[in-house]
C-alpha positions as CSV (number, residue, x, y, z in Angstrom):
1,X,-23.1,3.5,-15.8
2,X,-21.2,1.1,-13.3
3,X,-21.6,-2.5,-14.2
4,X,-22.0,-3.1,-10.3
5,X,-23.4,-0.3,-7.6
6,X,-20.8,0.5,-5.1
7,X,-21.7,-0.5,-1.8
8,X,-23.3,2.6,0.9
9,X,-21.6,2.8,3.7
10,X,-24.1,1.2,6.2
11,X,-24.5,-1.3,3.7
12,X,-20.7,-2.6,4.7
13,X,-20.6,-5.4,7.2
14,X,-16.9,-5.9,7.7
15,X,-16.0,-3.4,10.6
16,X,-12.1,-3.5,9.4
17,X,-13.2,-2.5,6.2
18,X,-15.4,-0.2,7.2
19,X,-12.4,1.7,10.1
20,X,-10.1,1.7,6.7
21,X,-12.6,3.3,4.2
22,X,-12.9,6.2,7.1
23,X,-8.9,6.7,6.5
24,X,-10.0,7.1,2.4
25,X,-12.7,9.7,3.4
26,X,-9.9,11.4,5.6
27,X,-7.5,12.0,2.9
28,X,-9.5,12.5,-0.1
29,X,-12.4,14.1,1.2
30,X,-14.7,10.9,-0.3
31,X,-15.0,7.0,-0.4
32,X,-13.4,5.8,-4.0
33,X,-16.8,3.4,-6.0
34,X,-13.9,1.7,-6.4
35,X,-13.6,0.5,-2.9
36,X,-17.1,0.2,-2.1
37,X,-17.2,-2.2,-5.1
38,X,-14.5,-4.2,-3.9
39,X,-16.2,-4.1,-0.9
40,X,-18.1,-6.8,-1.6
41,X,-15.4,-9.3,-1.0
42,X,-13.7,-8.2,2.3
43,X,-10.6,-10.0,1.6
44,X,-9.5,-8.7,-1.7
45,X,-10.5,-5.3,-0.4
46,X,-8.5,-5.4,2.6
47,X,-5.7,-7.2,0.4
48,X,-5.9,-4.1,-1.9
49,X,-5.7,-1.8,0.7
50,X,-2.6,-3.0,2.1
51,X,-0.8,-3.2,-0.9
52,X,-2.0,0.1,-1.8
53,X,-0.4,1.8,1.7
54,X,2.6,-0.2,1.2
55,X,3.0,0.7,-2.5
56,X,2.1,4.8,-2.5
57,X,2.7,5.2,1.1
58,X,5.4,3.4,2.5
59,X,9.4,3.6,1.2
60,X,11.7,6.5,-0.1
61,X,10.6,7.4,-2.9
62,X,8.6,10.7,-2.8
63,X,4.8,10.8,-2.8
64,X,4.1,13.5,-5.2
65,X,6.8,11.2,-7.3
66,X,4.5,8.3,-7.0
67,X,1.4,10.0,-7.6
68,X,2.7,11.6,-11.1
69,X,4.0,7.8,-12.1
70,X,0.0,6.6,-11.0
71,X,-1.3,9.1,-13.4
72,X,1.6,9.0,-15.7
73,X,0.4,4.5,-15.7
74,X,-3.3,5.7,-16.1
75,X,-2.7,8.3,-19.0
76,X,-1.2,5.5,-20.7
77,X,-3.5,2.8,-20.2
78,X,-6.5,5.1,-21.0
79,X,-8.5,4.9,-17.5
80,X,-10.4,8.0,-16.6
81,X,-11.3,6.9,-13.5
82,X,-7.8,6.5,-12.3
83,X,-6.7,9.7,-14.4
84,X,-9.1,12.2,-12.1
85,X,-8.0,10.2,-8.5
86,X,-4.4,10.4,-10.0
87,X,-5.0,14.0,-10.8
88,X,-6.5,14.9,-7.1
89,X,-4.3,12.9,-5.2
90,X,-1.2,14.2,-6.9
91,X,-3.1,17.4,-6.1
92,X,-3.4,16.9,-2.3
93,X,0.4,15.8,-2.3
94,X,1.0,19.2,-3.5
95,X,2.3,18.7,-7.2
96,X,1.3,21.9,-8.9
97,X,-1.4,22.2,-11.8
98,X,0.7,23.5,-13.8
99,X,3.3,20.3,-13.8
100,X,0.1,18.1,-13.8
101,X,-0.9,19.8,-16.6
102,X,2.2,19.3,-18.3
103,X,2.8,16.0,-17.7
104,X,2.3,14.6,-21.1
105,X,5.3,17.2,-22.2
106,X,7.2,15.9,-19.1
107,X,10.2,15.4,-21.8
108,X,10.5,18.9,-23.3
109,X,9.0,20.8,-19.8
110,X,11.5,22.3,-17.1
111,X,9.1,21.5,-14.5
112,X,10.1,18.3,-13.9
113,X,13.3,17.1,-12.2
114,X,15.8,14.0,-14.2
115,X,14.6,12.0,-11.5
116,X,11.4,12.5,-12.3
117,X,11.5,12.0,-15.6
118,X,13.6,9.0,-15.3
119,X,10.6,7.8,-13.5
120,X,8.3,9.1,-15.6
121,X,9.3,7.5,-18.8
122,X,9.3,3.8,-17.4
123,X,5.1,4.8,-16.4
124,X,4.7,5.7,-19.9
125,X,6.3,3.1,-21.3
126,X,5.9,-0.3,-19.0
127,X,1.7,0.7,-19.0
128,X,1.3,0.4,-23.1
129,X,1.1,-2.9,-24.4
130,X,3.2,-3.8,-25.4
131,X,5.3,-3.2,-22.6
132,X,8.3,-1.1,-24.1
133,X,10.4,-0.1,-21.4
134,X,13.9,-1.2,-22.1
135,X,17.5,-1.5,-20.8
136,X,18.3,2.2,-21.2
137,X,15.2,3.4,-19.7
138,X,16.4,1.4,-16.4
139,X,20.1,3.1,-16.9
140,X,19.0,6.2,-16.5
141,X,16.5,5.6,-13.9
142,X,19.2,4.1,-12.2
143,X,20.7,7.0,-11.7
144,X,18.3,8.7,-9.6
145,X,17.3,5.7,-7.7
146,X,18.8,2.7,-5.2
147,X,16.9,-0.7,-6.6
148,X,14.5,-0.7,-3.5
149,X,13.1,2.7,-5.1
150,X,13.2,1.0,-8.1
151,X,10.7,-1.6,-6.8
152,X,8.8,1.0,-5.5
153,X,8.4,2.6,-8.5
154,X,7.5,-0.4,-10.6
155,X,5.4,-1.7,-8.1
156,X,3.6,2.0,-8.6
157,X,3.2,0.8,-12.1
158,X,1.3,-2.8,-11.6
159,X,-1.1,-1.5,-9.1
160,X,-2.4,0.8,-11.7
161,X,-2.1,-2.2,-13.9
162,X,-4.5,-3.5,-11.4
163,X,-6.6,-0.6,-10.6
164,X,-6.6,0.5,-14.5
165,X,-8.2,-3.0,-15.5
166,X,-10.2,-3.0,-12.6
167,X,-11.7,0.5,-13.2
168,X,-12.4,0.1,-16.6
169,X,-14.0,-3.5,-16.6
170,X,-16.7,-2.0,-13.8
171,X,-17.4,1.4,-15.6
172,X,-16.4,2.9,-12.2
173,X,-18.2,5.9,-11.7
174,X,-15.9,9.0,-11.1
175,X,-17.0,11.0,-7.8
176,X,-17.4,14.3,-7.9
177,X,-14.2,15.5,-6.0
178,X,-11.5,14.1,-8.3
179,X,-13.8,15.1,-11.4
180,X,-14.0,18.8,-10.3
181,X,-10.1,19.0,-9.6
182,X,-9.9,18.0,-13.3
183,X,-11.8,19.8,-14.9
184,X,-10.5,22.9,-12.7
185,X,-6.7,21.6,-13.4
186,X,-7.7,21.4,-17.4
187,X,-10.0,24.3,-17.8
188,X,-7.3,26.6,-16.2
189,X,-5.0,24.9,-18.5
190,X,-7.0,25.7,-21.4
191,X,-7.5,29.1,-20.9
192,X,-3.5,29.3,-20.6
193,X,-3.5,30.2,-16.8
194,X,-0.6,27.2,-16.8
195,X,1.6,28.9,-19.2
């Protein structure tokens, strides 16, 4: 159970917030608890939302890349409130189910690009603590990527630092969209329709 009751809807006074949270409902179908939590505190809500456009949303690097790194952070970290959004949104920006099934074998599996796994690796690794990325895990990342997608991509990584510690502090509950594009993602995966 959630340490603190999102917010409903009517229940949020802040008109900017309120325009924004319509974009969420847009694109994922539902408002994140998450959000409606933060809600509470205008500022750091719309402070998070602008870092969040800016980080997934804005630059070069690819969407779906930046989605797989978010669940790729949240995997590592353990949040499974992150995990299912990470798993739906990389979803909507059409990454398979079968390569988000098989993203914890994104070493060994073919359906990932270098690039990607270049990418990949640093999630894994920078999200653990201790942090263990090192100097050859930026090499060879550095040869798929110019230093602003670089940024990008670590900047990926700390706002699922954020939303990780965030998540998991509130015992955020996990809406029903994101949970059922799990559980269809892993069932199918189970039953070896991903093979």
């Amino acid at each position: 159970m959630a340490h603190l009751k999102p917010l409903e809807y009517c229940d949020i006074e802040d008109q900017d917030v309120r325009q924004s949270i319509e974009k969420y409902e847009e694109l994922r179908g539902f408002v994140p608890n998450s959000i409606r939590t933060m809600a509470r505190r205008p500022e750091i809500v719309k402070a998070f939302m602008a870092l969040n456009q800016a980080v997934l949303y804005d630059g070069t690097v690819p969407e779906a890349t930046k989605m797989l790194v978010s669940l790729a952070t949240s995997l590592s970290s353990g949040c499974l409130y992150c995990q299912s959004h990470m798993t739906n949104l990389s979803s909507i920006y059409n990454v398979s189910d079968e390569k988000i099934a098989d993203l914890l074998n994104y070493q060994e599996s073919e359906k990932f690009s270098a690039a990607e796994k270049a990418a990949l690796t640093i999630a894994f690794k920078a999200a653990g603590v201790p942090n263990e990325v090192e100097e050859a895990d930026f090499t060879i990342l550095k040869q798929h990527y110019d230093d602003g997608q670089i940024v990008e991509i670590v900047a990926t990584i700390g706002l699922f630092g954020y939303l990780n510690r965030w998540n998991d502090t509130m015992a955020t509950q996990i809406e029903m969209v994101p949970s059922n594009t799990t559980k269809r993602i892993l069932t199918d995966w189970q039953e070896g329709k991903h093979a």
